[in-house]
C-alpha positions as CSV (number, residue, x, y, z in Angstrom):
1,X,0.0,0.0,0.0
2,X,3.2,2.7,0.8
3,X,4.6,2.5,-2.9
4,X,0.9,2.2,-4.1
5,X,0.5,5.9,-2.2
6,X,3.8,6.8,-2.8
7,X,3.3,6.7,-7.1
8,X,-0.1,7.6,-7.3
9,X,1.7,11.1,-5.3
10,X,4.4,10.8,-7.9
11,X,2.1,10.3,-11.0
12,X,-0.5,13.1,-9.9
13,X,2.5,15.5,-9.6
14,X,3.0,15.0,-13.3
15,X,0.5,16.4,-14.6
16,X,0.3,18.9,-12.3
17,X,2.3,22.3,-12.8
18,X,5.8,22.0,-11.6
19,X,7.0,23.6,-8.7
20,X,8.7,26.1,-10.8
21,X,5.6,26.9,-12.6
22,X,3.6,27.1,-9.3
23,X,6.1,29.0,-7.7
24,X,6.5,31.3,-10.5
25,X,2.7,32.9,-10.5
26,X,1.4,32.3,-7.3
27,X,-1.0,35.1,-7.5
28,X,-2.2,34.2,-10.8
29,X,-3.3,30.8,-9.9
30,X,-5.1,32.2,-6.9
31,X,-6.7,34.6,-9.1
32,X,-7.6,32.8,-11.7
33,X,-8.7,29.8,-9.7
34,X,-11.6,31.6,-7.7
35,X,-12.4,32.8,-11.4
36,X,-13.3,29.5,-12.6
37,X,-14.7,28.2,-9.6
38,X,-17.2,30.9,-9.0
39,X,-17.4,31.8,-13.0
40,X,-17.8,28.7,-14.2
41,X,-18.2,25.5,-11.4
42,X,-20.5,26.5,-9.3
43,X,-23.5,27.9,-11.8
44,X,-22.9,25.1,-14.0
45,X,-23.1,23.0,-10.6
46,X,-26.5,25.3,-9.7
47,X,-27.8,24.5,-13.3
48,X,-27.4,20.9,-13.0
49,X,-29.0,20.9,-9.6
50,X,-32.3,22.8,-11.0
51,X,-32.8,20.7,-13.8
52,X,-32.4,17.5,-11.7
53,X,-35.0,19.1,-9.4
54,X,-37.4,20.2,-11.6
55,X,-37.7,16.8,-13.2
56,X,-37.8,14.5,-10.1
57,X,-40.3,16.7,-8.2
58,X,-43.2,16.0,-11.0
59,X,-41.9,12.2,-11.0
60,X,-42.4,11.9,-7.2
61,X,-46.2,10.9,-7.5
62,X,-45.6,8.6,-10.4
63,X,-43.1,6.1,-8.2
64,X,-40.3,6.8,-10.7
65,X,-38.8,9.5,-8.8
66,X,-35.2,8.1,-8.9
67,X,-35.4,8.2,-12.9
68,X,-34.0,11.3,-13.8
69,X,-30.8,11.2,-11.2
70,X,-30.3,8.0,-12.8
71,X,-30.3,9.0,-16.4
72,X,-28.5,11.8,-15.5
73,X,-25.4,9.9,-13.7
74,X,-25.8,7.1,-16.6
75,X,-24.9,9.8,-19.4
76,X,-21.9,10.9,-16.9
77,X,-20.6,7.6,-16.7
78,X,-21.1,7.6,-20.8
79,X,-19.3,10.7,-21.6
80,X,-17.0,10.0,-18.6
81,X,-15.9,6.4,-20.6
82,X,-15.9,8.0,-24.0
83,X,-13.5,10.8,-23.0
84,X,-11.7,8.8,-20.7
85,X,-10.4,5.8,-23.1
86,X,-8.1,8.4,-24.9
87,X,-6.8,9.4,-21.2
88,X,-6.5,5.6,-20.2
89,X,-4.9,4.5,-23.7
90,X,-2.1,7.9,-23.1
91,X,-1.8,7.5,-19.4
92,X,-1.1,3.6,-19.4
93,X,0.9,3.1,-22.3
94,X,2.3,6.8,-24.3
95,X,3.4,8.4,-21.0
96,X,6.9,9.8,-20.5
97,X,7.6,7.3,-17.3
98,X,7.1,4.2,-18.8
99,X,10.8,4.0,-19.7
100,X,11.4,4.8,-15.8
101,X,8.9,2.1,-14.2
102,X,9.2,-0.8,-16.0
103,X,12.8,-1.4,-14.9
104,X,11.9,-0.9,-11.0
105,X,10.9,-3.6,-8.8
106,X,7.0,-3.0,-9.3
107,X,4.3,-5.8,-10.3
108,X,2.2,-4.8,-13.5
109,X,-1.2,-4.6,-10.8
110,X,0.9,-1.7,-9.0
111,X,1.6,0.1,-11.6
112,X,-1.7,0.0,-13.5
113,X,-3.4,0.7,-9.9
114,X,-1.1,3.7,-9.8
115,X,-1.9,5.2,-13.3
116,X,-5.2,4.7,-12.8
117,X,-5.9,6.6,-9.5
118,X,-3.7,9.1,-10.5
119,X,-6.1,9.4,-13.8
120,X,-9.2,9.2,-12.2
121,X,-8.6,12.0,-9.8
122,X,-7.4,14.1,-12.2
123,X,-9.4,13.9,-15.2
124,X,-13.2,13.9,-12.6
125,X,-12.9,17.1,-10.6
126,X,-15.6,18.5,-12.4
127,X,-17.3,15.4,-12.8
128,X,-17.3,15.3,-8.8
129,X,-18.9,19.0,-8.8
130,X,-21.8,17.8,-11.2
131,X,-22.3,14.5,-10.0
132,X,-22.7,16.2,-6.2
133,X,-24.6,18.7,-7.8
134,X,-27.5,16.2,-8.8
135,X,-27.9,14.0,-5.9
136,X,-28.4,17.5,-4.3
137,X,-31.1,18.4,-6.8
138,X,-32.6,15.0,-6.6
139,X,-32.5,14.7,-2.7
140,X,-34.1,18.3,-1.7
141,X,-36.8,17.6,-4.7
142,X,-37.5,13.8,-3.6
143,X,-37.7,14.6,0.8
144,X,-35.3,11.7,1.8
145,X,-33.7,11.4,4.6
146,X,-30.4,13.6,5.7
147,X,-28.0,10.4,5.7
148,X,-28.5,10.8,2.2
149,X,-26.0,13.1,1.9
150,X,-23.5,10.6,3.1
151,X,-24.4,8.4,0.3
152,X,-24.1,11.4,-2.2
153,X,-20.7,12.3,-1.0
154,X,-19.3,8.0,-1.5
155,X,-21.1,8.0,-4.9
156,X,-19.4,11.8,-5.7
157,X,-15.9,10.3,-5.2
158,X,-16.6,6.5,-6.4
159,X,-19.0,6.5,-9.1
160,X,-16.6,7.6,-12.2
161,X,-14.7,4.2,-10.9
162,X,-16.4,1.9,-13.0
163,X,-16.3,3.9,-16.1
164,X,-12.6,4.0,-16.6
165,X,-12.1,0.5,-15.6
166,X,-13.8,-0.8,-18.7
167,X,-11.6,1.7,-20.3
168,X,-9.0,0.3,-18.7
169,X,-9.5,-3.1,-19.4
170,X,-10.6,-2.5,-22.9
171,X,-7.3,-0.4,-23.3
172,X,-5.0,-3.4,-22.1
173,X,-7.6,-6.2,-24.4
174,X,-6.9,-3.9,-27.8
175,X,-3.4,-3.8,-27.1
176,X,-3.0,-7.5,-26.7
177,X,-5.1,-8.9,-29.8
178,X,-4.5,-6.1,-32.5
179,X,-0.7,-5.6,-33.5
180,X,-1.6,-2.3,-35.6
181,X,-2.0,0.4,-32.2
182,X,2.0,1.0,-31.8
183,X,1.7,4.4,-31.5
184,X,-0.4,7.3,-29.8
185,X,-1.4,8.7,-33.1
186,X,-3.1,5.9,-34.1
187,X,-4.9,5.8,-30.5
188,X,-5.8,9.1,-30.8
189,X,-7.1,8.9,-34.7
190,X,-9.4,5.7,-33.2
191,X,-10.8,7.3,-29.9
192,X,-11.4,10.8,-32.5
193,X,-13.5,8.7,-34.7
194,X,-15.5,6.9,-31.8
195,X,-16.5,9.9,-29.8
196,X,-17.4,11.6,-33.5
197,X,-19.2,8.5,-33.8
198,X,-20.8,8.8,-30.5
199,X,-22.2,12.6,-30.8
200,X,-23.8,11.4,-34.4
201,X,-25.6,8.6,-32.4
202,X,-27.1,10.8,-29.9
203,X,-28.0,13.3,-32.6
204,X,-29.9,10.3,-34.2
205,X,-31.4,8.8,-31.2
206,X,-32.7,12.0,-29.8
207,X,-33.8,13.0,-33.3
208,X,-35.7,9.7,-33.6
209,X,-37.4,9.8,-30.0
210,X,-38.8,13.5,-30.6
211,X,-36.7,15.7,-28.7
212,X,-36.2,16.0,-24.8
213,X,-38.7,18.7,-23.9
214,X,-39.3,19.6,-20.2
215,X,-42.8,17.7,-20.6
216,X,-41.9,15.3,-22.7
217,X,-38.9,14.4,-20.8
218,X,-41.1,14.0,-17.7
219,X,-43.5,11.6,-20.0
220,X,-41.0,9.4,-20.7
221,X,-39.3,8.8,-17.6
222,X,-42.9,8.7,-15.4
223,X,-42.6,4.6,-16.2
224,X,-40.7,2.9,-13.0
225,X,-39.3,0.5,-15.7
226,X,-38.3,2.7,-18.4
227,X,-36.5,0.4,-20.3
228,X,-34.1,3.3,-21.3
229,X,-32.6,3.5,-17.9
230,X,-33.0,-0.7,-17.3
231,X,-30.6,-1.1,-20.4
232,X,-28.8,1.5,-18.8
233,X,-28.8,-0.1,-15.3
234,X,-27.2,-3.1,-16.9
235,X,-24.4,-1.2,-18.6
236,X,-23.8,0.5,-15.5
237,X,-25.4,-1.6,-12.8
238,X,-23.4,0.2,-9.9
239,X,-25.6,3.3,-10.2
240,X,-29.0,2.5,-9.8
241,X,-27.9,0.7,-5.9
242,X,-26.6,3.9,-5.3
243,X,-29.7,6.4,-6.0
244,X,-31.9,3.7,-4.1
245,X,-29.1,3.9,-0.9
246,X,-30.9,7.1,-0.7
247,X,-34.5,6.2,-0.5
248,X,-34.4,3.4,1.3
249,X,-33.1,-0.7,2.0
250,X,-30.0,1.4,2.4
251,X,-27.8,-0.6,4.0
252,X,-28.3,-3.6,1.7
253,X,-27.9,-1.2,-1.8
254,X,-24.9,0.5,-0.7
255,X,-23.4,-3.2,0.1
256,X,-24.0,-4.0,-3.4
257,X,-22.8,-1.0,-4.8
258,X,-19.2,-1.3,-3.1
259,X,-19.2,-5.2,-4.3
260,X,-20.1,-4.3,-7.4
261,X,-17.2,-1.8,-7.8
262,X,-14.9,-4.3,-5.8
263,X,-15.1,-6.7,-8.3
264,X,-14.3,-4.3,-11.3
265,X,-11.3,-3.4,-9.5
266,X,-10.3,-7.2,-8.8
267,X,-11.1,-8.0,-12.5
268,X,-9.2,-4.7,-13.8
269,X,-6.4,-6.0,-11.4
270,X,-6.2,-9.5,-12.4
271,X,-6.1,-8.2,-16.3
272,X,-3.4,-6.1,-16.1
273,X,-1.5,-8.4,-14.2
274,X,-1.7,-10.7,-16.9
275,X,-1.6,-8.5,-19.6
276,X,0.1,-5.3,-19.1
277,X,4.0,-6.1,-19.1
278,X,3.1,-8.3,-23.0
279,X,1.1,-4.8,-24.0
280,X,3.6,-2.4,-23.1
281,X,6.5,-3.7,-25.3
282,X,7.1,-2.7,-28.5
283,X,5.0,1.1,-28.1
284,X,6.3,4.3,-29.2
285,X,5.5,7.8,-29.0
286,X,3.9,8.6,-32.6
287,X,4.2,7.1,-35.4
288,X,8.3,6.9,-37.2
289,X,9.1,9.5,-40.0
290,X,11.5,7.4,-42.6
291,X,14.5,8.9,-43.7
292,X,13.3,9.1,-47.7
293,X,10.5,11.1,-46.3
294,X,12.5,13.6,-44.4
295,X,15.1,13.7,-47.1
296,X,12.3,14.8,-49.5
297,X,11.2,17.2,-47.4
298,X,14.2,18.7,-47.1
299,X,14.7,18.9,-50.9
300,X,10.8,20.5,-51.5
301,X,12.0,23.5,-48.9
302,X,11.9,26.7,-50.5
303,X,12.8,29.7,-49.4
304,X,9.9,32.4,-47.5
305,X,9.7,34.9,-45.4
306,X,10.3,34.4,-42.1
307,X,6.4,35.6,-41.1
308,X,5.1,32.6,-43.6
309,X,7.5,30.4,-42.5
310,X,6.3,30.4,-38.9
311,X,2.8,30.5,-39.7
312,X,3.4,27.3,-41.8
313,X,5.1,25.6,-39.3
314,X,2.6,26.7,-36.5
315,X,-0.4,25.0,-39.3
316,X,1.8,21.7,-39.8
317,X,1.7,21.0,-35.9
318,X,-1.8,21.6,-35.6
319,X,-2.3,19.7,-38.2
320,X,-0.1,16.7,-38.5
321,X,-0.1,16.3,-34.7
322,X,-4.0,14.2,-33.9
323,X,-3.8,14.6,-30.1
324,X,-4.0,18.6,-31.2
325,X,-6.1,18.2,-34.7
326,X,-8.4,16.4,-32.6
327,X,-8.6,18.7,-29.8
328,X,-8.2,21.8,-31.6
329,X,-9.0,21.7,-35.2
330,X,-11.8,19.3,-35.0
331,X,-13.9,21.6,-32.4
332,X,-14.3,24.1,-35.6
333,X,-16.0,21.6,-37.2
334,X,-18.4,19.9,-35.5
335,X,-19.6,22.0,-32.8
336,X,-22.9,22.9,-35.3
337,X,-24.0,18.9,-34.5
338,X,-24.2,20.4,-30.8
339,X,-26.1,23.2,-32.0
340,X,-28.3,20.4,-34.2
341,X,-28.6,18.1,-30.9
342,X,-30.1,21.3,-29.1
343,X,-32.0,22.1,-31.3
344,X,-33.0,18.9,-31.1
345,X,-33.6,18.8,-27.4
346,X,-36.4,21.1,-27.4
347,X,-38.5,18.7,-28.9
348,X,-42.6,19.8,-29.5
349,X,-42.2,23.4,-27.4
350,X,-38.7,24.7,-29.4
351,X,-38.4,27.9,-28.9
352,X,-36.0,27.9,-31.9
353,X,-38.5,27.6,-34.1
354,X,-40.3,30.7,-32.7
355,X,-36.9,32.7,-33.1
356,X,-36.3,31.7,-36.7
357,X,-39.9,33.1,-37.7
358,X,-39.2,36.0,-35.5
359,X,-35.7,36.6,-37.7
360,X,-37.6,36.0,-40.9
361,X,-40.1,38.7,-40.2
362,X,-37.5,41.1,-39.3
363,X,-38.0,41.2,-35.3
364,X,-35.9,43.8,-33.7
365,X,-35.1,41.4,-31.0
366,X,-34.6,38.7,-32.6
367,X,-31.7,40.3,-34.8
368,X,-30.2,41.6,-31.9
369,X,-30.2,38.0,-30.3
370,X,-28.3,36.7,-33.4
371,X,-25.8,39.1,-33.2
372,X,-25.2,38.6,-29.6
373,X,-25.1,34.4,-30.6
374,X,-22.6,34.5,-33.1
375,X,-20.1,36.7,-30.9
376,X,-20.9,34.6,-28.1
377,X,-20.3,31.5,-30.3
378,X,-16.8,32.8,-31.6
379,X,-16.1,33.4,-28.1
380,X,-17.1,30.4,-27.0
381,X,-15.4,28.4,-30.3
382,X,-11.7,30.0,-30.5
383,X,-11.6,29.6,-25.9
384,X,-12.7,26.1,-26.5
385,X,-10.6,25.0,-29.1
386,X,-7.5,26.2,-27.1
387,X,-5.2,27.1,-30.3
388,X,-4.2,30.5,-28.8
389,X,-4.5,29.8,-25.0
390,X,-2.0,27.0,-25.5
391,X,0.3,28.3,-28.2
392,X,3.0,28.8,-26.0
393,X,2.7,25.7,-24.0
394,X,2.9,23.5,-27.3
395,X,6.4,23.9,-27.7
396,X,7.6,22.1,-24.4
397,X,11.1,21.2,-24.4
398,X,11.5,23.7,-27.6
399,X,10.3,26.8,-26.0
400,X,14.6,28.1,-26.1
401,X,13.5,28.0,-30.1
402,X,11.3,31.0,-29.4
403,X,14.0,32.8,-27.7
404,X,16.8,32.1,-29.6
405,X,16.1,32.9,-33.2
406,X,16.3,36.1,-34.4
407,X,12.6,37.0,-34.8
408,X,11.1,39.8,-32.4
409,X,8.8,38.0,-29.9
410,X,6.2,40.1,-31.5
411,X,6.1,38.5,-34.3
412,X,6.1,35.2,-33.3
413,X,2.8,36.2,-31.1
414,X,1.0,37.3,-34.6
415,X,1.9,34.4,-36.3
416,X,0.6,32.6,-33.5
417,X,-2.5,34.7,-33.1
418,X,-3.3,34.7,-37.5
419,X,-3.5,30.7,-37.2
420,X,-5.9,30.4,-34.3
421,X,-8.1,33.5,-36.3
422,X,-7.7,31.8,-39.4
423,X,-8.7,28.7,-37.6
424,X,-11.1,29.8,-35.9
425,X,-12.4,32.7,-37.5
426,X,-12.8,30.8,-41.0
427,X,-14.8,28.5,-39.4
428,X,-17.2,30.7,-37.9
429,X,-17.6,33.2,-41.1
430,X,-19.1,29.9,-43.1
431,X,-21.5,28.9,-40.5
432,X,-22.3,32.7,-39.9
433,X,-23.3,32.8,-43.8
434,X,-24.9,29.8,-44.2
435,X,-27.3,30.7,-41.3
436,X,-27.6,34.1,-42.5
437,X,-28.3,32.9,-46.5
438,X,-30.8,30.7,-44.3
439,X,-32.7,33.0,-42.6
440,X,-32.9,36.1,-45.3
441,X,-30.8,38.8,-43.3
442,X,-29.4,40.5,-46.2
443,X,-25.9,41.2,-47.3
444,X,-25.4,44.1,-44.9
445,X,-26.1,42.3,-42.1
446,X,-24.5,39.2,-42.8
447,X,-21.2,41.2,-43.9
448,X,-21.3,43.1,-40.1
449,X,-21.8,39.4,-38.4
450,X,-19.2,38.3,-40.3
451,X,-16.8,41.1,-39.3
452,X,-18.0,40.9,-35.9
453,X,-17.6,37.5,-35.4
454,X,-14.0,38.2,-36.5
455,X,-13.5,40.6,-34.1
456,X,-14.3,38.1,-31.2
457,X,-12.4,35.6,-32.7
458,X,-9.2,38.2,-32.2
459,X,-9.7,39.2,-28.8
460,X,-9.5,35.8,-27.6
461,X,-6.8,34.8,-30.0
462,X,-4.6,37.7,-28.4
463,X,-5.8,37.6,-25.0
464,X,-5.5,33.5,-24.6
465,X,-1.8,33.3,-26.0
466,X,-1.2,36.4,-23.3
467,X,-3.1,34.1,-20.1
468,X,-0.8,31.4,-21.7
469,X,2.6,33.4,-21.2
470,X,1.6,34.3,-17.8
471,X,2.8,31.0,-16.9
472,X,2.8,28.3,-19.8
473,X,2.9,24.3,-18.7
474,X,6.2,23.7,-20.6
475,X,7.4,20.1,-18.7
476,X,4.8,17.8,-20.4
477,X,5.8,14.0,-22.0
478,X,2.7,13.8,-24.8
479,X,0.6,16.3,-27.0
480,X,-2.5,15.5,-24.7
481,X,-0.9,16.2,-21.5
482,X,0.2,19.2,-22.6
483,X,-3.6,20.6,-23.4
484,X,-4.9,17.8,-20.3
485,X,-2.7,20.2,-17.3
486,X,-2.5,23.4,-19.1
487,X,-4.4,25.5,-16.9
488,X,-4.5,28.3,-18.7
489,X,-7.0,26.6,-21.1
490,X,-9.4,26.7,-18.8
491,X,-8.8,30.1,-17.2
492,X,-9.1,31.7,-20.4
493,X,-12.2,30.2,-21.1
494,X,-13.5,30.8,-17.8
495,X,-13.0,34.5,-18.4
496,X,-14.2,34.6,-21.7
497,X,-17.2,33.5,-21.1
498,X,-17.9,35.5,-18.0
499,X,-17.1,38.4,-20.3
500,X,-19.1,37.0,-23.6
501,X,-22.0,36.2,-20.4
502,X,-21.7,39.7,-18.8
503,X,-22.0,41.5,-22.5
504,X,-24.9,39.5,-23.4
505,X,-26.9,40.0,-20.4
506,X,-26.0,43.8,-20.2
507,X,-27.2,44.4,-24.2
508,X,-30.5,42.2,-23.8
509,X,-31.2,44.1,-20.0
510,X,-30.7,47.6,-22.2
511,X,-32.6,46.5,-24.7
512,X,-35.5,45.2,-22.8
513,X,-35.6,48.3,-19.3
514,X,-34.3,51.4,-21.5
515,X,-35.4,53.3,-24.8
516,X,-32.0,52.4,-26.9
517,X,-32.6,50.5,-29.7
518,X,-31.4,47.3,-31.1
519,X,-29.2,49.1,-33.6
520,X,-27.5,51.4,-30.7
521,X,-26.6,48.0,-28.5
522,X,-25.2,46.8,-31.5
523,X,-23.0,49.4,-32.4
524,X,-21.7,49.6,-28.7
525,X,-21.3,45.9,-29.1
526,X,-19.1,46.8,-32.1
527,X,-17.1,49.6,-30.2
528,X,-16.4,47.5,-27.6
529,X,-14.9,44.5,-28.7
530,X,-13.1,47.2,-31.0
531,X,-11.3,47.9,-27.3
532,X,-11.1,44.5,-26.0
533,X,-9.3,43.4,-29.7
534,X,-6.7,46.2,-29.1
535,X,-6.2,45.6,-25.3
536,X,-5.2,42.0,-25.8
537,X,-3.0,43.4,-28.1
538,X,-1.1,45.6,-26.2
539,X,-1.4,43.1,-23.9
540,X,0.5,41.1,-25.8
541,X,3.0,43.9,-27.0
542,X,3.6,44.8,-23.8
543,X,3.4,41.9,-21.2
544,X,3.7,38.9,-23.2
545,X,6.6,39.5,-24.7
546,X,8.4,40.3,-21.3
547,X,6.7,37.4,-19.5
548,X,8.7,35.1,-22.4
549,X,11.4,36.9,-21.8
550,X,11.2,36.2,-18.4
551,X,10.8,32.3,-18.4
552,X,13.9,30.6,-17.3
553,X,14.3,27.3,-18.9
């Protein structure tokens, strides 16, 4: 049990910021930390708690009152094993210590048991906060008792357990029958195709069961055996003795949940003690480059300017790298199937449909609420996709390159910045128009969208790659480490969207108490992400460039 403690410690401090990197912007983190927590944890924490609470208190009287908490924590646990086999697959077999611990005196069980814990408390911290967040909605709505809450907290910290051991074990089974995963790309081109796969199946399913209204919602999960949520039960069988610890036969349910995730952990044991020492041989990091293909890319070089040349070189890493092409590029292009599947989700009473004949005939409001989408969106989109708020951090080991060669820091920020607005912004200009060309706005209108859009995209381009060189996560051993502990990701989303948020709800409260019209919010709209675009660039000018200067390496 000591060396079990004593790696897990060692394993969780890896992708963690260093001590350097902690040490180095201790304010910052502090800062930046309440941000997220109180910007971005908590209401999404408060939201999951209401809708969990206003679908189990109209189930109460229909003796299916357990049904929505345990939909709820079965889509978790789904999304929690879709997202998680890439982690599992990276952490177990393309980490930088594998080299270090197979030569130690360890058995295969410790050091799978070690990667495992030290991967399941760092990838579900905000799986905790929601999961907590809906037995909390689900026990105020349903009455029970107050030892409930003692059940809520064990499920919090164990339900994600299960999850990521048939990750785990379906990680170790691949590696063992197929002889064509020998690298991470290929991992990460297989788990980018399953979780696409995934999204299109929900889009499908909900599309086929007519939508997830409040009311139809609340129909469908009113029958005790719902044989949604009994499929689901067998899947996941830990998580319905959980939800009925709470309401009663508790002692008995709660036995058979910890049994139930006992035995995953001595079958997920057993297999990679028979398995994981003949699946980790033979791995590499990504996938070999020949010498007849370097050689010929060395005679194709021509000669550019030195602007072009990084760009091109900042595109080709995005690109030919999949733990970043599917984390960053891919985002541009599918997030309108998440639009589709809530669109979808409104089922018979979508409001969407009500907005789009409101657009059509010209509304006032509705205009201004399009507006105010697609610079939230472009917001939302270029934080998301972390090409800017991880610029910096991408080049690791290599960060002396940025340094050392003779090009003013300067210009390797707008070369950093034009990919993620090319990215990014290109992306959100073709979706703008085709949803304009949709809806009739006219050229005028779809031209100032267009440019607005743009200017979102900028001030989030600038402004992430500056909350990057506050303090940039440069000791990383794999592409997906590097975006998994960067957390300046996630700061500069967090602030992004509590800035997009705070906008939004100041133009529709204008709009809505006061005589300005929709064409006046606009126009301040315009004006001020004017300033925000130029004070992330002098941001940049001025405090990037000497925080880079500043990083010792």
């Amino acid at each position: 049990m000591s060396i079990f403690l004593k790696l897990t410690a060692a394993l969780i401090k890896t992708v963690e910021p260093s001590t350097e990197e902690k040490t180095r912007k201790k304010i910052f983190y502090r800062v930046m930390g309440f941000i997220a927590v109180f910007g971005i944890m908590l209401p999404m924490a408060f939201l999951v708690g209401v809708i969990i609470y206003a679908l189990t208190k109209p189930l109460m009287s229909t003796g299916a009152g357990t049904n929505a908490v345990k939909l709820f924590l079965h889509l978790v646990s789904i999304f929690s094993f879709v997202f998680g086999i890439n982690v599992i697959f990276s952490v177990f077999y393309f980490s930088g210590d594998i080299e270090s611990l197979l030569p130690l005196p360890l058995k295969p069980y410790q050091i799978i048991g070690s990667k495992f814990t030290a991967a399941l408390i760092s990838e579900s911290i905000m799986e905790f906060i929601v999961i907590i967040a809906a037995f909390a909605g689900y026990i105020i709505a349903s009455g029970v008792p107050f030892y409930s809450w003692i059940f809520a907290v064990f499920g919090m910290l164990t339900l994600p357990i299960i999850p990521l051991i048939y990750c785990g074990i379906i990680c170790m089974l691949l590696m063992l029958i197929t002889g064509f995963i020998k690298n991470k790309d290929t991992v990460n081109k297989i788990t980018g195709l399953l979780t696409f796969g995934i999204i299109i199946a929900i889009a499908v399913f909900v599309s086929n069961s007519g939508g997830f209204d409040t009311e139809h919602l609340t129909d469908a999960l009113s029958d005790p055996n719902n044989p949604i949520i009994n499929t689901l039960n067998l899947i996941f069988p830990h998580i319905a003795f959980l939800v009925n610890a709470t309401i009663g036969n508790s002692f008995i349910n709660i036995l058979f949940y910890i049994g139930i995730n006992l035995a995953a952990i001595a079958l997920f044991m057993l297999v990679g003690q028979l398995v994981y020492f003949r699946t980790v041989s033979g791995i590499s990091g990504s996938s070999p480059t020949s010498r007849k293909k370097f050689s010929d890319t060395i005679a194709k070089m021509k000669q550019r300017s030195v602007f072009a040349s990084y760009v091109k070189k900042e595109f080709r890493i995005l690109f030919r790298t999949p733990a970043y092409f599917m984390n960053c590029i891919l985002i541009n292009l599918i997030w309108p199937v998440f639009l589709y599947i809530v669109y979808l989700l409104q089922g018979q009473t979508n409001f969407l449909d009500q907005f789009i004949y409101d657009i059509h005939k010209g509304s006032e409001s509705a205009v201004l609420l399009f507006i105010l989408g697609v610079s939230a969106l472009s917001v939302l989109i270029t934080a998301a996709n972390c090409i800017a708020s991880a610029a910096l951090t991408r080049e690791g080991k290599h960060f002396a390159f940025i340094k050392y060669i003779p090009v003013p820091y300067i210009s390797q920020i707008n070369a950093k910045a034009l990919v993620s607005i090319i990215v990014s912004g290109l992306g959100m200009i073709i979706y703008v128009i085709a949803a304009a060309v949709y809806l009739n706005m006219g050229i005028k209108l779809t031209v100032f969208c267009c440019i607005l859009s743009l200017l979102s995209v900028t001030f989030v381009s600038y402004f992430g790659i500056f909350m990057d060189s506050v303090n940039p996560k440069l000791i990383w051993d794999d592409e997906l480490n590097a975006l998994r502990g960067n957390y300046n990701i996630f700061f500069n989303m967090a602030l992004a969207i509590l800035l997009e948020a705070a906008t939004c709800a100041a133009a529709c409260l204008l709009f809505t108490f006061t005589d300005l019209g929709a064409l006046i919010i606009i126009i301040g709209l315009f004006i001020l992400l004017m300033a925000l675009t130029a004070m992330s660039y002098l941001l940049c000018s001025y405090r990037a460039t000497k925080n880079i200067d500043n990083i010792l390496i």
